[in-house]
C-alpha positions in Angstrom: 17.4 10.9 -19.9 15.1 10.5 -17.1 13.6 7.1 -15.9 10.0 7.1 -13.8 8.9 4.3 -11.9 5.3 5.0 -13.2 3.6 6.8 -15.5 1.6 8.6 -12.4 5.1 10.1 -11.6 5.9 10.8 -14.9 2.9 13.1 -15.3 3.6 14.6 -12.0 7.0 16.0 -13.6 5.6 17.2 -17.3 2.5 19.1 -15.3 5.4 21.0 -13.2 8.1 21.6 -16.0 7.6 23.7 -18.9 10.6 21.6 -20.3 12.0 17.8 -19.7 14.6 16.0 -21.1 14.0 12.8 -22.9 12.3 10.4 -20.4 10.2 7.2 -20.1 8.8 4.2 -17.6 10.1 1.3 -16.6 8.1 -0.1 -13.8 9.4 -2.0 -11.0 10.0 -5.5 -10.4 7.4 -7.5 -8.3 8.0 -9.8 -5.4 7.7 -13.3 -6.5 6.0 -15.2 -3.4 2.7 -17.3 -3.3 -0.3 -16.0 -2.5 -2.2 -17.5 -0.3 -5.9 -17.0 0.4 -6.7 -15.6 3.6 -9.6 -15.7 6.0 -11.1 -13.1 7.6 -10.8 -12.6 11.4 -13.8 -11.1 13.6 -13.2 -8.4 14.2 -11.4 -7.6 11.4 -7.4 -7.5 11.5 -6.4 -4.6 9.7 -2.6 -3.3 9.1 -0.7 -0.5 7.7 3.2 -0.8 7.1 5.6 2.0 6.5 6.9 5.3 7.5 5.1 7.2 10.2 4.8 10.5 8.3 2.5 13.4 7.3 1.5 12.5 4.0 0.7 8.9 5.0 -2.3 10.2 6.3 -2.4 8.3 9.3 -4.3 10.7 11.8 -7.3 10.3 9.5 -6.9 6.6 9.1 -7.2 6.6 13.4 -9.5 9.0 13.1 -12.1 6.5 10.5 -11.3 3.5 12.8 -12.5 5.2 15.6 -16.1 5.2 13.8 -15.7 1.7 12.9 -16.1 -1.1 15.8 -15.4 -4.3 14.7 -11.7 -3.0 13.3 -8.9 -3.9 15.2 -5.8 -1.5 13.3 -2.1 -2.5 14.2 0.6 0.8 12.9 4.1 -1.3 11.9 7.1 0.7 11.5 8.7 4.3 12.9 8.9 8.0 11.4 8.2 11.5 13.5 4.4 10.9 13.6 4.7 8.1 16.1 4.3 10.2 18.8 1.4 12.3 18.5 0.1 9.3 16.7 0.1 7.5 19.6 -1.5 10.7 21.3 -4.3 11.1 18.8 -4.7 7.1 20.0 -5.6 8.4 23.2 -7.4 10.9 22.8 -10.1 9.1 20.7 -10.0 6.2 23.2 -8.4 3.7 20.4 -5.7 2.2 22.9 -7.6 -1.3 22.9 -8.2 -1.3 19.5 -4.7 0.1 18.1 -1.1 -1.5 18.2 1.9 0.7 17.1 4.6 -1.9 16.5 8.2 -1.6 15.6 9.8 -2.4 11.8 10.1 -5.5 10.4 11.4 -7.6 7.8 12.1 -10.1 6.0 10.7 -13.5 7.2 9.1 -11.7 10.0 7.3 -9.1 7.3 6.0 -12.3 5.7 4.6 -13.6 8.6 2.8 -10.1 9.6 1.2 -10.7 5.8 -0.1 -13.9 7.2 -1.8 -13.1 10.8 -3.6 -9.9 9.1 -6.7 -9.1 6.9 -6.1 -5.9 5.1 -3.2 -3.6 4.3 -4.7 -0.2 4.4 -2.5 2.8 2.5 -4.6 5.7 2.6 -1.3 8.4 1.9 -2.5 11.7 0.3 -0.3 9.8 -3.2 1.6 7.0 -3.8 4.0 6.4 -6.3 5.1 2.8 -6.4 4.2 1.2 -3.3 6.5 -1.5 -2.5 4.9 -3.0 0.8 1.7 -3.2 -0.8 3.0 -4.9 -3.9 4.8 -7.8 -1.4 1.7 -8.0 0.6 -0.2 -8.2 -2.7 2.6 -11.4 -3.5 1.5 -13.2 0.1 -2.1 -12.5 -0.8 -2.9 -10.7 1.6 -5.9 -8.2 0.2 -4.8 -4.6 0.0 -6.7 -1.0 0.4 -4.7 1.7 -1.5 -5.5 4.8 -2.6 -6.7 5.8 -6.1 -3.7 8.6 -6.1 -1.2 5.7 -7.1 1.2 5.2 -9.7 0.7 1.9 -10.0 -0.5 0.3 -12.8 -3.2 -2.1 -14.3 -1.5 -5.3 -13.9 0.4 -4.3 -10.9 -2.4 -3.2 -9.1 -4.4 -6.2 -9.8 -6.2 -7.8 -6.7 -6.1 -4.7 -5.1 -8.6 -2.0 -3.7 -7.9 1.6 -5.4 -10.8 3.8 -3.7 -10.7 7.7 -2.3 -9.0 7.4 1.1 -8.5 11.4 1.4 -11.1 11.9 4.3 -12.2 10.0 7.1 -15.5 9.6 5.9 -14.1 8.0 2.5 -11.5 6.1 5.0 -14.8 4.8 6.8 -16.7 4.4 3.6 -13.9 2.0 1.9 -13.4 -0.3 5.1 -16.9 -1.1 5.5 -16.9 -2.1 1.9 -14.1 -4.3 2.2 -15.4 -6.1 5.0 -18.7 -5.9 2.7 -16.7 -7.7 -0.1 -13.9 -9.3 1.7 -14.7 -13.2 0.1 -14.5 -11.1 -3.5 -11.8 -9.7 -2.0 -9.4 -12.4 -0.8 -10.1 -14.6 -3.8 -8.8 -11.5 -5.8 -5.6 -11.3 -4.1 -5.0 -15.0 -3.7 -4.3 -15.1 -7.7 -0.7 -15.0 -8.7 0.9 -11.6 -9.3 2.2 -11.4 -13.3 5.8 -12.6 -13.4 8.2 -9.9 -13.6 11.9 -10.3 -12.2 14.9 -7.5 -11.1 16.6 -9.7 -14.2 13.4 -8.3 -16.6 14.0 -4.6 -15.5 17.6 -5.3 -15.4 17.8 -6.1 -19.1 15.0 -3.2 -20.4 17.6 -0.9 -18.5 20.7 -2.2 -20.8 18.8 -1.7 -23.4 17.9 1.7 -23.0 21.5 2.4 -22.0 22.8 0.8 -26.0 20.1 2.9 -27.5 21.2 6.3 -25.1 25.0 5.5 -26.6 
């Protein structure tokens, strides 16, 4: 039996097998934290979080800032990208307007949540995005893309737009700093309750029944 974080991941698999075995969803648990409603900054504070790697699409994402002044982007985290990230940085003259910054976590990753506007994920796909799930928890507004996994009421509060281009980068960003009142308000209402205990118990119970 095979278990899928999302349904989105479970398609992936039944469009590139001819044949599964028996398999279902059981979504992940989601931070519990309160939101709180955040302000936004001029020019606009705008962070990414994760791994610095191909399909995260970041070379586009520096590429879309670049056309967008009153952005100020800060990259948190590592991977092999960094360094012709930081290049690319360079070469479109982005140095005063983009931070690459180490990992962090833990209280320190809730106080990132805090001093920023907008998490931006523009990967090519995303499956089950934690950080933007716990900066969804902090309130912090998020801009994901529409190739996600996540669902309904997890994605609630969020942003789900075409981030595949740097034109639909550039298009998205100036409509959240369009909408970013609607925006806030959105993410500063609690996330539904749903505990490790809650997935914890749906997974003994598909264990009995698998017996």
């Amino acid at each position: 039996h095979i278990l899928f974080s999302t349904r989105f991941q479970e398609e992936i698999y039944e469009r590139a097998y001819k044949s599964l075995p028996n398999h279902s969803v059981l979504e992940n648990a989601l931070p519990e934290s309160t939101p709180q409603l955040h302000q936004k900054h001029e020019p606009l504070r705008l962070l990414f979080m994760g791994r610095f790697v191909g399909f995260k699409n970041l070379g586009l994402l520096l590429r879309a800032v670049a056309k967008v002044p009153n952005v100020r982007l800060t990259l948190i985290g590592s991977g092999p990208m960094e360094r012709p990230l930081k290049q690319l940085a360079k070469d479109l003259l982005l140095t005063q307007r983009v931070t690459f910054l180490g990992s962090v976590q833990g209280e320190s990753k809730e106080q990132v949540f805090q001093d920023y506007d907008l998490l931006i994920l523009p990967s090519i796909t995303e499956i089950s995005p934690n950080v933007a799930l716990e900066a969804r928890a902090a309130g912090l507004p998020v801009l994901l893309t529409d190739q996600t996994g996540l669902s309904e009421s997890l994605s609630g509060g969020m942003k789900l737009l075409p981030l595949a281009t740097p034109i639909e980068i550039n298009r998205a960003l100036v409509v959240s700093i369009s909408q970013y009142a609607e925006l806030a308000s959105a993410a500063a209402e609690p996330l539904p309750k749903r505990t490790w205990s809650d997935v914890a118990d749906e997974h003994a119970i598909l264990f009995q029944a698998l017996v």
